[in-house]
N, C-alpha and C positions, 0 to 999 in steps of 0.2 A: 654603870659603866661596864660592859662587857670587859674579858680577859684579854681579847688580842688589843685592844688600843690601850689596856694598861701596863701589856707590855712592851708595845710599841712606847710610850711614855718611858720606862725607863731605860731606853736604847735609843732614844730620841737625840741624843748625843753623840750618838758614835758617829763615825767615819764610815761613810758607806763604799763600801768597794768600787773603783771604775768600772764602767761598760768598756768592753774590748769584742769583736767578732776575733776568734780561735782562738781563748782564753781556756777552754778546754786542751789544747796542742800544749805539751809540756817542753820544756831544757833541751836535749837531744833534738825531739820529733821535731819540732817549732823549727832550730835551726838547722837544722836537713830541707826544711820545704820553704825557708822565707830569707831573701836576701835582706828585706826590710821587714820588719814585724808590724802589723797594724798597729793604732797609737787608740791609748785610751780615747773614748767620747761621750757626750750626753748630757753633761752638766750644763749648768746656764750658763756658760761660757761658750757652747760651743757655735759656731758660727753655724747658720740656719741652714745653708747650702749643703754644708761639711757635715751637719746632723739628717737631712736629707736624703743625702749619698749613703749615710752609716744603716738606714731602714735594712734594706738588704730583703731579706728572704720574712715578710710580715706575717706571723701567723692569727689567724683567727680563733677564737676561742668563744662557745655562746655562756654568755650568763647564765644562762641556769647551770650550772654543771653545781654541784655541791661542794666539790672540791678546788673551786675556781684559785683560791689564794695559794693554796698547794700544788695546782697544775703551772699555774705558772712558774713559781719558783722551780720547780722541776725542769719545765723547758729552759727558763735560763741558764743551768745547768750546763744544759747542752747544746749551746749558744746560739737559742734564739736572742734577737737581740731588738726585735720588736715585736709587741702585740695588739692585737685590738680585741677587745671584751662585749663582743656582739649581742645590742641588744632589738638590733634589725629581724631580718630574714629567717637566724638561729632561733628567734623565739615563739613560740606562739602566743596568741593575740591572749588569752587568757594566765599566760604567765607574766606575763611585761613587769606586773606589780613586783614580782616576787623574782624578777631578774634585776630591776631596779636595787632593789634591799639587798641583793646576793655582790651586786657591783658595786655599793658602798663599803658593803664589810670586805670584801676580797681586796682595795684598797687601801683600806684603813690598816691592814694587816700586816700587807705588802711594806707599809711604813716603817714597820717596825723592828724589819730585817736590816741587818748590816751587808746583807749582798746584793751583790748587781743585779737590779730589776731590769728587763727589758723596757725600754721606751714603750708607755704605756698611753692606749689609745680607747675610747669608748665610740662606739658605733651607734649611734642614737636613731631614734625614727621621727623627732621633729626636732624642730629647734627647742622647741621650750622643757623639754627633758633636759637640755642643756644647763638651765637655770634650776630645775629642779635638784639636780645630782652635786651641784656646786655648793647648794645650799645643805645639803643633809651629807655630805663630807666634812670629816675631822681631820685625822691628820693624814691621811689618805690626798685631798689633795697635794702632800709637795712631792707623789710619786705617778702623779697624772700630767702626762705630755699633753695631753690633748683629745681633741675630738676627730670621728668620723662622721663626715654628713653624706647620706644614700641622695641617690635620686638629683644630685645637686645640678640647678639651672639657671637658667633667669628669674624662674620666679620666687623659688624657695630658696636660693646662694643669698640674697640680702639679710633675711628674716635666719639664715645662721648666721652667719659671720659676724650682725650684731652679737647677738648672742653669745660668741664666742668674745666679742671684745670687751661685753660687761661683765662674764667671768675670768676673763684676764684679770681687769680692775681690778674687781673684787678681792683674788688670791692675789695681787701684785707679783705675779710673776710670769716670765715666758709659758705662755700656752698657745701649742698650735691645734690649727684645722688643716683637714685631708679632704677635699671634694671627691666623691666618684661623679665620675659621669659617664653615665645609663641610662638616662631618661630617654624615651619615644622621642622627644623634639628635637635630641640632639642627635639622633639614628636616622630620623625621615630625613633623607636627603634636600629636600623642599626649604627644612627650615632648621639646619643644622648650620648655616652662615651666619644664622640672625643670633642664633642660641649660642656659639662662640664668640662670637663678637661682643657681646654682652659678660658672655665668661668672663670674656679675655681683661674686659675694661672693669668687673667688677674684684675679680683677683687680684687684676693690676694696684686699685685702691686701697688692700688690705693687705699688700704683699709682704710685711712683716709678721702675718698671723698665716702665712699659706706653707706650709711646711713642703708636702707633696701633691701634686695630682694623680690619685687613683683610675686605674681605666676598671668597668664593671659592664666586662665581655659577657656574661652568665644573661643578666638582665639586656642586654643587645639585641642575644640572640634569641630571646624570646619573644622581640616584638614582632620578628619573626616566624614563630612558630619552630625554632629548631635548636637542635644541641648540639656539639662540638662532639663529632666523634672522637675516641680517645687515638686511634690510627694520624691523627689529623693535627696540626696546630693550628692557633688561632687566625694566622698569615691565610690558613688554606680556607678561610670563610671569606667569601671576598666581602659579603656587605657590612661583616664588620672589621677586616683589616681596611675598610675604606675609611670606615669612622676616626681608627685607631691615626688613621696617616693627617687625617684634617686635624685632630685633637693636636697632636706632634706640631702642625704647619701652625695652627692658631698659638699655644703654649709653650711648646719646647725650644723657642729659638733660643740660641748661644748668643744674643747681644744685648743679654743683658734684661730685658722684657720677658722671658722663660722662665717656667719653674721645671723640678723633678717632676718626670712623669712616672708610674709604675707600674710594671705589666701584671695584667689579670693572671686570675687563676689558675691554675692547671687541676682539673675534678678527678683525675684517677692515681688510685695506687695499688690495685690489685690485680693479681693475672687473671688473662684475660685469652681465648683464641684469635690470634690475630692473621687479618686479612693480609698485611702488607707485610715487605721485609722488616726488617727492625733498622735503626735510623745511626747506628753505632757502627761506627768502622771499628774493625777488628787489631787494624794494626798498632792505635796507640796503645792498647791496653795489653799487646804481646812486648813492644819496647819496657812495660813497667811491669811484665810478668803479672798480669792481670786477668789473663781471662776470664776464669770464673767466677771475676767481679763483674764481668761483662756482661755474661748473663744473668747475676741477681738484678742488673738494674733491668735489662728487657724484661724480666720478668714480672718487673713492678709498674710497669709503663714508662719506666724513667727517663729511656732512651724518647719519649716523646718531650718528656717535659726539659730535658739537657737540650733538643735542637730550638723548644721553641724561647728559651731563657737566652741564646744564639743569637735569635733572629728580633729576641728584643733588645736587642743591646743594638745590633744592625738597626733597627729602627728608632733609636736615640730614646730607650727607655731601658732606666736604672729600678732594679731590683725587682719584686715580686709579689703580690697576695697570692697565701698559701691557707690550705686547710689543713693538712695533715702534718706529723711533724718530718718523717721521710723526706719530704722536698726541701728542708731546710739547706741540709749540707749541700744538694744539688748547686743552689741558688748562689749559695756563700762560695764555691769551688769554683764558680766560674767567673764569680766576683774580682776575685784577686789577680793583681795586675801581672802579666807575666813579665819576665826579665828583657822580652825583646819589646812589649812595649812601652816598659819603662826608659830603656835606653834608650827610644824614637823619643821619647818625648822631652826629658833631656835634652837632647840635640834640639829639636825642635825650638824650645824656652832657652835657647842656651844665648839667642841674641834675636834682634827685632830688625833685622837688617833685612832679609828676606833672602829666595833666591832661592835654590835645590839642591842636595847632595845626596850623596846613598848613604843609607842606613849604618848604624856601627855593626850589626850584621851582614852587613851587603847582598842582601837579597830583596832591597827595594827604594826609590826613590822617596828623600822625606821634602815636602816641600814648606818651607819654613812660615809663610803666613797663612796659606789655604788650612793648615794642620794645626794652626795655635788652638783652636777653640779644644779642638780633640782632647792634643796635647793637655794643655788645662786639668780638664774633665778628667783625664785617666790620673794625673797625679793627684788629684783631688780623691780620687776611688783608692789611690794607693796609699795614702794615709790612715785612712780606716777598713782597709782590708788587706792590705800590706802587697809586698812586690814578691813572687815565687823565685827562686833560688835560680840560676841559669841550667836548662837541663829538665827543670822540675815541672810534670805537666799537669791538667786538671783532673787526671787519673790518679796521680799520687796523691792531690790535694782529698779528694774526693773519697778513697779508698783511707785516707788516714784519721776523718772524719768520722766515716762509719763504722769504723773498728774501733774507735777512741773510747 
């Protein structure tokens, strides 16, 4: 018996701390920036939508790292508040074995902490790793959410999702799956109809084990030969913001038939000489006496990844895969619901009568059925990432985050 599962053994009883997004934000700071405080989540109790939502900003991590059970606990820390433990793309073909053995014991470990693990996720390369990792887990599975499946389609989505449903069984407990989808047949436009349609109706059938849909913009753009320039968001690649809008039209609808979808990655965080202006208006961050917070994030590309985190949410996609830990706070700061759209939506849910009125701001028309779905969805987001104070912008949130 090694030493970390025997002392996970005897802590095997304690109380493990809630998952909260800004559990790092203390007394004072917390009540300065949140009119509502995010609400603890993660446990099997929580409702699948509502767990979901709580993803937020996911960071990757590749199994081999040596230090895997220790890295994590460190980012939760600092309120990552999912991960997945890569043993895809991060690894090479000759370590696999010994990423394998690294992703047992960094869970097994992870067990036997009494603090709040990130919702924890394994990125697998076939299904049948699936069944292998379930089996040669101790007590490490009851701190495994689930799986990541690459590549996911028509023809490999079946050959997981069993998989995932006989290690469900197996551990009797909630375990989900995350599909990416990146494959070539669902980018050729030719047969990216047939490829969702198949999705749609195979997800549809497992939609208790579908937690998120992953978009895997990285792999898109290679079936084209090209990279996302860092100047650039993913919106500005047309042939794969074309992908990203069908994925949306086939998955994401609000009635009910839709899951979470979550925007791809953003690949930089170092400076860089740049061609274009920088993508930050100057004036919110002079209102919060902020500037030369302004330019530490230009200087990190950040001001790319803040409009393109913007323009996912504009296209009805919640939260983020991330590689580095920097993008975290970015992701989480603009998560949180602000006070005018908490009080639209309010108004909105406030009766089912219908019909229009101006905002309790009054600077816009709420229209009461067209807007219910929104509505929803944002207090749905404002429960596990809480409602910002009236006043308070994503620059304070943002700036309190990175100095915390």
């Amino acid at each position: 018996m090694t030493a970390g599962i025997a002392v996970q053994q005897e802590v095997s009883l304690r109380k493990r701390m809630p998952l909260r997004h800004f559990r790092q934000l203390h007394g004072p700071e917390a009540r300065r920036l949140f009119h509502r405080q995010p609400e603890p989540f993660g446990d099997d109790n929580t409702d699948r939508e509502l767990l979901a939502i709580g993803l937020g900003a996911t960071l990757y991590a590749p199994a081999t790292r040596p230090d895997l059970a220790l890295t994590i606990g460190r980012r939760a820390g600092h309120g990552v508040c999912s991960m997945v433990i890569d043993l895809e793309d991060a690894v090479a073909d000759h370590e696999v074995e010994y990423a394998k053995r690294q992703t047992v014991e960094a869970l097994d470990l992870l067990a036997g902490s009494h603090d709040a693990n990130p919702l924890l996720f394994v990125r697998v390369r076939d299904a049948d790793t699936i069944t292998e990792l379930i089996e040669q887990l101790g007590p490490g599975a009851k701190v495994l959410t689930g799986f990541v499946f690459p590549k996911f389609d028509s023809v490999t989505g079946p050959k997981y999702l069993n998989a995932l449903n006989v290690a469900a069984q197996r551990l009797d407990r909630p375990l989900y799956g995350m599909p990416v989808l990146e494959s070539a047949g669902l980018v050729h436009r030719e047969t990216r109809d047939y490829e969702l349609t198949q999705i749609a109706a195979l997800l549809a059938a497992h939609r208790d084990r579908v937690l998120a849909v992953r978009v895997g913009a990285t792999d898109m753009c290679s079936t084209f030969g090209i990279r996302r320039d860092r100047d650039l968001t993913i919106y500005d690649v047309r042939v794969v913001a074309d992908v990203i809008a069908d994925i949306v039209n086939y998955l994401g609808r609000a009635d009910g038939t839709g899951f979470v979808i979550t925007g791809p990655v953003w690949e930089y965080f170092a400076d860089h000489e740049r061609m274009f202006r920088p993508l930050l208006r100057t004036a919110p961050f002079e209102e919060s006496d902020a500037v030369p917070f302004r330019q530490y994030l230009v200087s990190r590309d950040l001001d790319g990844l803040l409009r393109e985190i913007t323009l996912d949410r504009a296209n009805g996609i919640q939260g983020k895969t991330v590689i580095h830990p920097s993008h975290v706070a970015a992701v989480h700061a603009l998560s949180v619901v602000t006070h005018e759209e908490y009080s639209d939506a309010l108004d909105i849910l406030r009766d089912d009568v219908g019909g229009v009125a101006a905002s309790g701001y009054r600077n816009k028309m709420n229209e009461m059925r067209p807007h219910r779905s929104w509505a929803r969805q944002t207090l749905l987001r404002a429960r596990v990432f809480g409602v910002a104070n009236k006043g308070v912008s994503f620059v304070d949130l943002l700036t309190a985050l990175v100095t915390v």
